[in-house]
C-alpha positions as CSV (number, residue, x, y, z in Angstrom):
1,X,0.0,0.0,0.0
2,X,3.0,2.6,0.9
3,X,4.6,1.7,-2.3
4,X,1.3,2.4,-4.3
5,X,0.5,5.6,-2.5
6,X,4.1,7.0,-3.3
7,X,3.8,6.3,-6.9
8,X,0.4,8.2,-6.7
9,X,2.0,10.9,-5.1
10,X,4.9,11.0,-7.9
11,X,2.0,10.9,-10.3
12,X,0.0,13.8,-8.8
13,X,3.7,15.9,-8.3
14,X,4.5,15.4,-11.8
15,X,0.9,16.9,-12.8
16,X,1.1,19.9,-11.2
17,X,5.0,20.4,-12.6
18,X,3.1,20.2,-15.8
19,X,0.3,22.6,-14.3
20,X,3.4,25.0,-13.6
21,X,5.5,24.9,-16.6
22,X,2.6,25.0,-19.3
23,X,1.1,28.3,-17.1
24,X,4.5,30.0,-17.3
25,X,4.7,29.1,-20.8
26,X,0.9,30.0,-21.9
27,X,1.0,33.6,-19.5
28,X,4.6,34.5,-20.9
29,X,3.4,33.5,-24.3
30,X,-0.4,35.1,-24.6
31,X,-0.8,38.1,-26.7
32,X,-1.0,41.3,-24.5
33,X,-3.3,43.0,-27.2
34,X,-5.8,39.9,-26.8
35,X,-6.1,40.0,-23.5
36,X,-6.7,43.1,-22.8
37,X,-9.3,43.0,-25.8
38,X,-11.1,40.6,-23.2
39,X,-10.8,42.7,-20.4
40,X,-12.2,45.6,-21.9
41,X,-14.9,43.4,-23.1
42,X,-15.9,42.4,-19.4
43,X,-14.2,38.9,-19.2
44,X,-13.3,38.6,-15.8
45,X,-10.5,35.7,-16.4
46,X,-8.9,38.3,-18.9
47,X,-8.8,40.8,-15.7
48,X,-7.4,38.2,-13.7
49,X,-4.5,37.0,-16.5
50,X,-3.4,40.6,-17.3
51,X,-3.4,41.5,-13.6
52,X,-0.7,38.6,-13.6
53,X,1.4,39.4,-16.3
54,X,1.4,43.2,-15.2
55,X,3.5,41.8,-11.9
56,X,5.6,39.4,-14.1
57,X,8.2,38.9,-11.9
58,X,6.2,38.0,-8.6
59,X,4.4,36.0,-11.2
60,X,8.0,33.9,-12.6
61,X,9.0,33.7,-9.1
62,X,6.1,31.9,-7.6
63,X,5.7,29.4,-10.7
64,X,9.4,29.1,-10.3
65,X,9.0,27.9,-6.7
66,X,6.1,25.8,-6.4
67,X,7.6,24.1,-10.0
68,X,11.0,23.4,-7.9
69,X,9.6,22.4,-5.2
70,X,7.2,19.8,-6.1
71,X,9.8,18.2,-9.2
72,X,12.2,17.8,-6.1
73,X,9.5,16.5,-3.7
74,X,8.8,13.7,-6.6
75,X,12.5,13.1,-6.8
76,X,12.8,12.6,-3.7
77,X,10.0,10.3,-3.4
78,X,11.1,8.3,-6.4
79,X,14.6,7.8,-4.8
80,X,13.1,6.5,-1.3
81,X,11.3,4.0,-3.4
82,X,14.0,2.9,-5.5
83,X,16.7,2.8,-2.6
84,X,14.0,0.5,-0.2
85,X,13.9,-2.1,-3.3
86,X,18.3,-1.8,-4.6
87,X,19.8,-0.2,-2.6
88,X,22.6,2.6,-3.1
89,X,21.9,2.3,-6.6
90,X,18.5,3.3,-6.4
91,X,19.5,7.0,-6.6
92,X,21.0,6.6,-10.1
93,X,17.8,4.6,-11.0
94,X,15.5,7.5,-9.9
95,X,17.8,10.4,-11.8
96,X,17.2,9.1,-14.7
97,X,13.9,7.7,-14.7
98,X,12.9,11.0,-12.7
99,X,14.7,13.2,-15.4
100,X,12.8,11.3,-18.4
101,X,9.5,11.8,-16.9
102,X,10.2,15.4,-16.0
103,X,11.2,16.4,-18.9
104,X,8.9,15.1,-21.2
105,X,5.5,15.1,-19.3
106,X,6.5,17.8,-16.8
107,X,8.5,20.5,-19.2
108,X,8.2,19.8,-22.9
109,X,4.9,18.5,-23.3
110,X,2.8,21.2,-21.3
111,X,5.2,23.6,-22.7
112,X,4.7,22.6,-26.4
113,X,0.6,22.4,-25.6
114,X,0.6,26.3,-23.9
115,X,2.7,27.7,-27.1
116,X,0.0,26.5,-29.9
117,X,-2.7,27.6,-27.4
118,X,-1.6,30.6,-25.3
119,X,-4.3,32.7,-25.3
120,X,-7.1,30.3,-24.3
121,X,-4.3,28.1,-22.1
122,X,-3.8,32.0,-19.6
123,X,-7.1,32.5,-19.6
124,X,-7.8,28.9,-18.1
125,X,-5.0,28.8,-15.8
126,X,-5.4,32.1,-14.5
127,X,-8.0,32.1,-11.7
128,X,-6.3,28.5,-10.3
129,X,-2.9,30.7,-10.3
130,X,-3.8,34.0,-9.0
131,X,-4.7,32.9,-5.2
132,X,-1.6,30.6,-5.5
133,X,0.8,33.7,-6.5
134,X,-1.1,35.7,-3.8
135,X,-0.1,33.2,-1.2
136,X,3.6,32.8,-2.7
137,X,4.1,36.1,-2.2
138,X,5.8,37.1,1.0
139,X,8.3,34.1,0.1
140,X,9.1,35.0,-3.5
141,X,9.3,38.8,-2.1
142,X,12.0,38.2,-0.3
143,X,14.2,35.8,-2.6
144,X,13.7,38.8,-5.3
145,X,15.1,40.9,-3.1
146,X,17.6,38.3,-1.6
147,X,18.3,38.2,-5.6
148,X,18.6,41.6,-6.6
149,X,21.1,42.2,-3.6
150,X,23.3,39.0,-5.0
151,X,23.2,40.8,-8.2
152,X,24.2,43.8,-6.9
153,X,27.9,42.5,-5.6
154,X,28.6,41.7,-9.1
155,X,27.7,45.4,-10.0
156,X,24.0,44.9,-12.0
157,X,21.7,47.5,-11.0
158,X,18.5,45.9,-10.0
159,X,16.7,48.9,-11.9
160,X,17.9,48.2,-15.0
161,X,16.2,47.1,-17.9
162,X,16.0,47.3,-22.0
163,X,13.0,48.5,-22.5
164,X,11.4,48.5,-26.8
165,X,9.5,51.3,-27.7
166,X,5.7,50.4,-28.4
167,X,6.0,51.5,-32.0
168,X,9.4,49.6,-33.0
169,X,7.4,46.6,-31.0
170,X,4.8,47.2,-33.8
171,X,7.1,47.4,-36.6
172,X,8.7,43.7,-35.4
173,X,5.1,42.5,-35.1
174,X,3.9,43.9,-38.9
175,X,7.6,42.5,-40.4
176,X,7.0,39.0,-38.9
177,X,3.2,38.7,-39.9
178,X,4.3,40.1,-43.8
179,X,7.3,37.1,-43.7
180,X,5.1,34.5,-42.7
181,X,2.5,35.4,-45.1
182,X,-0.4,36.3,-42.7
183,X,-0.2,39.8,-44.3
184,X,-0.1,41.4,-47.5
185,X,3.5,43.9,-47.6
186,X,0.9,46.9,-49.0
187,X,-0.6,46.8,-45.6
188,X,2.6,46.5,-43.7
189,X,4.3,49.2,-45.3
190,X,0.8,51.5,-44.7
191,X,0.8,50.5,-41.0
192,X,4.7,51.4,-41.1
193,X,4.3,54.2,-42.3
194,X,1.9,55.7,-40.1
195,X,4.6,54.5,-37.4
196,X,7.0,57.0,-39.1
197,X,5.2,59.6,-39.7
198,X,6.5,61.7,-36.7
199,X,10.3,60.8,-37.9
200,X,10.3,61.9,-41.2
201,X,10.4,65.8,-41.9
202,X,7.9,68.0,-44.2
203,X,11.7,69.0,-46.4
204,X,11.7,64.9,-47.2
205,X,8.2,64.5,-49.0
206,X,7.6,68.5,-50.4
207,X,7.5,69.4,-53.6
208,X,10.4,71.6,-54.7
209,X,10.3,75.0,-56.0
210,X,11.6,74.2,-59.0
211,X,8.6,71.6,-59.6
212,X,5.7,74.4,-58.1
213,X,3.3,76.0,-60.5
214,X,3.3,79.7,-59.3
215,X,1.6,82.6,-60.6
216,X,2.7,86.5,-61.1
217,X,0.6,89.1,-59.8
218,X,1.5,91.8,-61.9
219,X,0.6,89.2,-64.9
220,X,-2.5,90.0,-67.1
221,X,-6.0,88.6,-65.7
222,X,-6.4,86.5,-68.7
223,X,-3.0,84.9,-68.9
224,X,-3.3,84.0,-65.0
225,X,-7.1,82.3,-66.0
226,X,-5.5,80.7,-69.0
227,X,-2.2,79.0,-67.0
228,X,-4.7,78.2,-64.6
229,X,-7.1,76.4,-66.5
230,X,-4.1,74.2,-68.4
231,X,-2.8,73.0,-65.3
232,X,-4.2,70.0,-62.8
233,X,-3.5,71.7,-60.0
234,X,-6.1,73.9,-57.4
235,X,-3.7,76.0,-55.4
236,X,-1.3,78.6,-56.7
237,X,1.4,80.5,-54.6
238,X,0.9,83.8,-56.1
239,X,3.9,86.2,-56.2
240,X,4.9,89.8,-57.3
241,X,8.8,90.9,-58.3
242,X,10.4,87.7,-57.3
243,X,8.7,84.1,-56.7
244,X,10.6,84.1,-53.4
245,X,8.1,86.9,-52.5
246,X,4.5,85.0,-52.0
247,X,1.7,87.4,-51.3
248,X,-1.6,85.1,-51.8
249,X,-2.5,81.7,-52.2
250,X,-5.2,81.6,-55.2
251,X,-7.9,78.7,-55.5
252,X,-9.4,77.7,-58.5
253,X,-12.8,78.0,-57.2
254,X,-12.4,81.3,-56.2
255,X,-11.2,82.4,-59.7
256,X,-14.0,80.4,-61.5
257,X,-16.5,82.4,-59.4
258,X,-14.8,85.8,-60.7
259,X,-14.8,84.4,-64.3
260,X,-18.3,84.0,-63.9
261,X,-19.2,87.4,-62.7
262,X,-17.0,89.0,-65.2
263,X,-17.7,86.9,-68.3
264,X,-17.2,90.2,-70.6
265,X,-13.8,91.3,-69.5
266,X,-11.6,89.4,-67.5
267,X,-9.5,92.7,-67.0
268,X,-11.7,93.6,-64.2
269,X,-10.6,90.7,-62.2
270,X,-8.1,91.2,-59.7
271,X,-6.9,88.1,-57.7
272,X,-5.5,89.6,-54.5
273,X,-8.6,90.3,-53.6
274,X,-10.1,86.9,-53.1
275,X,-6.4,85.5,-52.1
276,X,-5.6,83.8,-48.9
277,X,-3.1,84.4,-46.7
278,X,0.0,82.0,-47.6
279,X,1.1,80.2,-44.8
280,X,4.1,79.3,-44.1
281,X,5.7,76.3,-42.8
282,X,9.7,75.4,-41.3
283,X,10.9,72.4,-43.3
284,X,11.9,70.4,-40.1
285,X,8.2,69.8,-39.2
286,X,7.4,66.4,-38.7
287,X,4.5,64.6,-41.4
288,X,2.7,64.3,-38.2
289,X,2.9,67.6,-36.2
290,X,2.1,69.0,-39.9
291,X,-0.7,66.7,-40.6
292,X,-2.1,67.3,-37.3
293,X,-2.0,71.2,-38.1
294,X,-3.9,70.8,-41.6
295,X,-6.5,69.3,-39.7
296,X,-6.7,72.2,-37.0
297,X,-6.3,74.7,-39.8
298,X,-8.6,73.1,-42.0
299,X,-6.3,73.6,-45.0
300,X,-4.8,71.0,-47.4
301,X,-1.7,73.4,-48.7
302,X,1.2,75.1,-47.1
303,X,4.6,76.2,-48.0
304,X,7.7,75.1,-46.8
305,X,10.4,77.6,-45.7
306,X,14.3,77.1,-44.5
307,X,15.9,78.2,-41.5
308,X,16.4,81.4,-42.9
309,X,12.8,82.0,-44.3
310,X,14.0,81.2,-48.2
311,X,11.1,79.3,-50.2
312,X,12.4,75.4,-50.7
313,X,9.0,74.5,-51.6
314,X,5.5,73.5,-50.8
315,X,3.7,70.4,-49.0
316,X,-0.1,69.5,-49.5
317,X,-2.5,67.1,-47.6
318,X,-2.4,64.8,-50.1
319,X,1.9,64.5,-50.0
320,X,1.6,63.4,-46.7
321,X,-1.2,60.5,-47.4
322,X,0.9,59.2,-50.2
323,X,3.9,58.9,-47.7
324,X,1.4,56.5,-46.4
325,X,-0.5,54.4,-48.8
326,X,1.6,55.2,-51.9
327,X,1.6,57.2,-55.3
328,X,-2.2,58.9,-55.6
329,X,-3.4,58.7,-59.3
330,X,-6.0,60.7,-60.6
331,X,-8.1,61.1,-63.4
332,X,-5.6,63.7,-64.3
333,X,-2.7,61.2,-63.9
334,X,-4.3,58.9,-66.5
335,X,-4.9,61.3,-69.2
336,X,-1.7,63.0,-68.4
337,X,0.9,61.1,-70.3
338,X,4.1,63.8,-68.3
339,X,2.0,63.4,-65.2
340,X,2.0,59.4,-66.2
341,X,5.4,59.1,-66.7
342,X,6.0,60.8,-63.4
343,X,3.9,58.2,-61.7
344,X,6.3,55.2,-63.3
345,X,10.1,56.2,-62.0
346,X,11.0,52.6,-61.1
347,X,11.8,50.3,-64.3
348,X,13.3,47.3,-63.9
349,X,16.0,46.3,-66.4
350,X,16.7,42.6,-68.3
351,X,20.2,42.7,-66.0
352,X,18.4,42.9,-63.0
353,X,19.2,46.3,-62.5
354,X,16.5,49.2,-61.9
355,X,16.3,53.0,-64.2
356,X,15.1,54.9,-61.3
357,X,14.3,58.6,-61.8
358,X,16.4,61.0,-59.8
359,X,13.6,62.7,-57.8
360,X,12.5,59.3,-56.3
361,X,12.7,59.1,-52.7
362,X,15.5,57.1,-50.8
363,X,12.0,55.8,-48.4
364,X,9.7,55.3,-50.9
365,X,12.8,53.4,-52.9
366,X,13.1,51.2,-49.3
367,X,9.7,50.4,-48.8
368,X,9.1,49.1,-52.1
369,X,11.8,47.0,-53.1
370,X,13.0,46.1,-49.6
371,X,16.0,48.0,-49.8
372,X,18.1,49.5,-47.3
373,X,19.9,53.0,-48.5
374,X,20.6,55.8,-45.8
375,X,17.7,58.2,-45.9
376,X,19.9,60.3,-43.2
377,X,21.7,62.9,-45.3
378,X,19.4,62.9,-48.4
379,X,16.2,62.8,-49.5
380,X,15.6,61.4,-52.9
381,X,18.2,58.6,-54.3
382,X,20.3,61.7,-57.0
383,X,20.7,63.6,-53.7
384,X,22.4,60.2,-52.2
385,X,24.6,59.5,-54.9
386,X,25.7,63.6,-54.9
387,X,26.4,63.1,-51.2
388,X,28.5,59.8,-51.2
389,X,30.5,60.9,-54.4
390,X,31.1,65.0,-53.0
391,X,30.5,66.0,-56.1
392,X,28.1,66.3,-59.2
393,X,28.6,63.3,-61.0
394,X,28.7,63.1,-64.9
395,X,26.4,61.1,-67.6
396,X,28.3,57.4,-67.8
397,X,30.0,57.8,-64.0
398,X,29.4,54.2,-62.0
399,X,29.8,54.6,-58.4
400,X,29.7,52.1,-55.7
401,X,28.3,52.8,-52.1
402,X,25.6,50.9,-49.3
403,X,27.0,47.5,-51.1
404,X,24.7,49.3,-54.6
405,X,26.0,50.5,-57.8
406,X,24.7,53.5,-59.1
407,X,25.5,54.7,-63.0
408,X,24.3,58.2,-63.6
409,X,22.0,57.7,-67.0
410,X,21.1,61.5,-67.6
411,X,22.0,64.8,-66.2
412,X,20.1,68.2,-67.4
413,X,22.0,71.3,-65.5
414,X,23.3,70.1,-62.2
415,X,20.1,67.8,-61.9
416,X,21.1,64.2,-61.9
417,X,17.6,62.6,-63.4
418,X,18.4,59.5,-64.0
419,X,20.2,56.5,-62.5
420,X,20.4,53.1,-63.3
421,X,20.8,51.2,-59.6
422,X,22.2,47.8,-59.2
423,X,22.0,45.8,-56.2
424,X,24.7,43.1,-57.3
425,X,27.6,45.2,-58.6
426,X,28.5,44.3,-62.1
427,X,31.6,46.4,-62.9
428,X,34.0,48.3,-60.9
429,X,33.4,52.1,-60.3
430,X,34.4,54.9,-62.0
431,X,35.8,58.0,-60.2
């Protein structure tokens, strides 16, 4: 009868080692967002499993001891009854066979179980644990601090930790789901860019000067109707003596309700009279400071301004949402065949090399084909290339930098338009 009741209490021991490992496992394991999903939906196990995983530590500590102490209870008991029947030897006997069953009904099988089903495994385990981690407490209390002051003669700081931002926590969570195929890269890279939207800068995405549509004041009313009437654009930086010098911003609207009332002479139009005030804007402004200021403002257009006040350029509403779900086409892109070609700037080569226009951005250039260029010093990938080479690089020049090689295909002025960028090096550079 003693022999049978041992073995029962070896069997019992060994179930709650099992009860121990797979709740470490499954609470350690469990998705925080879940939970808390739960708990916020009323389910009172969820309150009880993320009020455990909020005090990990007292948590690990108690499962830690009552796991220890009942796998050496059962060892214990295995090697009384193997001693009583072989003697010495018996302790040998009972390492091994008490190691076997250990680790593969007591460790690796609960273990293995709480990993495919964490979320459901916390939420079951969780009101059996919480009175047993209450009652644990004052003991595992005092080996933490007992630990921490052990730690502290080998000079580690008990208060210090590596702590990952939320949002790179979010960007290791969206590049794991898109690798194993649980989501579509379009949607990571939206997501991720959201997520970056307060490190990227207003002078990364805005439209240069040299690119804006702008219109002289002291022009005739007609020619101002006609240039704005060919182009596909709604907003106008209006200027008078030099462009740097921006009086109004003029909207389309506004001017087709002054073409209206003066259908018989456009002369009697004048345009600073319905103008808005332009507003200006310091280049350093984060995408999501200034998005969060179109909102408050209301407006969709602003212009972009150096630290010493000198137009660079000008960044709309719509700039900033195609920093996050891409190139925006409209019906004016389509019929456009300039706009068009705008739209296409990557164009991938027989070689395995790509033509890439020179205005491209190094980020949008990294987000679509998985690259990794600096985006540090430079903005667009001919701005890259001028900074890594000091110097304005002729049509024909190969240079090699960031393990790429980059062959300038076209240069108008000091402009570098077009590149031809390849990401196995087939040639060696030339200076």
């Amino acid at each position: 009868m003693g022999v049978f009741l041992t073995l029962v209490s070896i069997a019992i021991l060994l179930l709650l080692s099992a009860f121990f490992s797979g709740s470490e496992t499954a609470l350690t394991a469990a998705r925080r967002s879940r939970i808390h999903q739960l708990e916020m939906a009323g389910d009172r196990r969820a309150n009880l499993a993320a009020r455990l995983i909020s005090r990990r530590e007292r948590l690990i500590g108690a499962i830690l001891l009552g796991n220890n102490a009942v796998n050496i209870l059962a060892s214990a008991l295995a090697a009384g009854l193997m001693i009583r029947y072989v003697g010495e030897a018996g302790v040998a006997y009972a390492t091994v066979v008490m190691t076997v069953l250990v680790v593969i009904f007591a460790e690796v099988m609960p273990k293995t179980y709480a990993i495919r089903e964490a979320d459901r495994m916390a939420l079951k385990v969780a009101p059996i644990l919480r009175p047993i981690v209450a009652g644990l407490a004052p003991i595992t209390q005092a080996i933490q601090a007992l630990v921490l002051r052990l730690l502290g003669l080998f000079g580690v700081r008990g208060d210090s930790s590596w702590t990952q931002s939320v949002a790179d926590e979010i960007r290791g969570m969206l590049d794991y789901h898109a690798r194993e195929g649980s989501m579509r890269k379009h949607y990571r890279d939206m997501l991720k860019s959201v997520l970056d939207l307060a490190d990227v800068e207003v002078g990364e995405v805005m439209v240069h000067r040299r690119d804006m549509i702008t219109l002289n004041i002291d022009s005739p009313a007609a020619d101002i109707v006609a240039q704005v009437v060919e182009s596909r654009h709604t907003r106008f930086p209006l200027w008078q003596d030099t462009p740097d010098n921006v009086l109004g911003i003029l909207h389309a609207k506004s001017l087709l309700r002054q073409v209206n009332m003066h259908t018989s002479d456009l002369q009697g139009i004048n345009v600073m009279q319905f103008a808005t005030e332009p507003w200006f804007v310091p280049d350093t402004t984060s995408l999501a400071d200034q998005l969060s200021a179109f909102r408050k403002r209301r407006a969709h257009f602003a212009l972009v301004v150096d630290e010493y006040g000198a137009l660079m350029g000008m960044v709309t509403l719509e700039d900033i949402l195609e920093e996050i779900v891409g190139d925006i086409a409209d019906e004016h892109d389509e019929i456009d065949e300039e706009a068009d070609e705008l739209v296409t700037q990557l164009h991938p080569e027989k070689d395995g090399s790509y033509t890439v226009d020179g205005a491209v951005t190094i980020r949008n250039l990294n987000r679509t084909m998985e690259w990794r260029l600096p985006d540090v010093d430079a903005a667009t990938i001919a701005g890259l290339v001028i900074h890594e080479a000091k110097r304005i690089p002729k049509a024909g020049q190969v240079f090699l930098f960031h393990e790429f090689q980059f062959e300038i295909v076209k240069r108008e002025g000091n402009r570098i338009t077009r590149l031809r960028i390849s990401p196995r090096p087939t040639q060696p550079p030339i200076n």
